[in-house]
C-alpha positions in Angstrom: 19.0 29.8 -3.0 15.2 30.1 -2.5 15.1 28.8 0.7 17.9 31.6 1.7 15.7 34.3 0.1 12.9 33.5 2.1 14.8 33.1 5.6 16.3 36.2 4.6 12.6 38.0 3.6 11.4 36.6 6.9 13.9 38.1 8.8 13.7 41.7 7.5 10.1 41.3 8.2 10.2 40.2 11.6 13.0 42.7 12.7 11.8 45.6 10.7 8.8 45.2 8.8 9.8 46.2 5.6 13.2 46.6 3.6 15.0 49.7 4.0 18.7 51.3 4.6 18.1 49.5 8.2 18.9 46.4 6.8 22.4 47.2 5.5 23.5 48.1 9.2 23.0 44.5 10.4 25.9 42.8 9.2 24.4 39.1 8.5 21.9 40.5 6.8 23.5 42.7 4.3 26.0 39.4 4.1 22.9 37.6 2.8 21.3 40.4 1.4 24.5 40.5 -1.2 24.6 36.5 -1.1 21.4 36.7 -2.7 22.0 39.4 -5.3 25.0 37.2 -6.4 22.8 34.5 -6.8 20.4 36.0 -9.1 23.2 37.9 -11.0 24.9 34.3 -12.2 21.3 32.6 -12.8 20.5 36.1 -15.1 24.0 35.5 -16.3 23.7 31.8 -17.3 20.7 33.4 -19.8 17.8 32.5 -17.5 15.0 34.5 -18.6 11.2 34.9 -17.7 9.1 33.7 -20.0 5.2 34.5 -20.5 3.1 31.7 -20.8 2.2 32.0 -24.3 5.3 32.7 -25.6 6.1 29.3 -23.5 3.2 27.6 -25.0 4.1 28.3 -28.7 7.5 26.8 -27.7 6.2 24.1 -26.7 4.1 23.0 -29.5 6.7 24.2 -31.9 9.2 21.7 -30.0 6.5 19.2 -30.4 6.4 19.9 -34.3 9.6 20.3 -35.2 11.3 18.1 -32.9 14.6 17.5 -35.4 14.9 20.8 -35.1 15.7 20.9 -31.5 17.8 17.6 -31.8 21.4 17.6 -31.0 22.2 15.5 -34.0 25.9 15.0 -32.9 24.6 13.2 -29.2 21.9 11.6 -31.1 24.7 9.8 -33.8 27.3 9.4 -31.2 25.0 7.6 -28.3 23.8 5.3 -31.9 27.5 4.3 -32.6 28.1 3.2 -29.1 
């Protein structure tokens, strides 16, 4: 997917410098163009979100912390009766 966005992004720069209505008219583009959206619609869907740094960070060390927290205790027994 990111290595379509950028062919895409290089393409609307090299044919017309920026993104505008232009872009629709050309049919592979506008194919990609809505490739793309789709793309970022199911990662957004699938509950991807940005995260700043800190808010990462304090995540982190919490994870670190509280590790049985974050467990999965039903893998964790199941892999141990195998």
């Amino acid at each position: 997917m990111v290595v379509s966005a950028n062919i895409f992004e290089q393409h609307v720069e090299r044919e017309y410098g920026e993104f505008s209505k232009k872009v629709y008219e050309h049919e592979q583009l506008r194919g990609m163009f809505l490739n793309m959206q789709n793309d970022y619609k199911a990662i957004h869907l699938s509950g991807y979100r940005r995260m700043p740094e800190e808010m990462y960070l304090n995540w982190l060390t919490s994870f670190n912390r509280e590790r049985e927290k974050y467990i999965n205790k039903e893998i964790t027994n199941r892999n141990k009766s195998n």
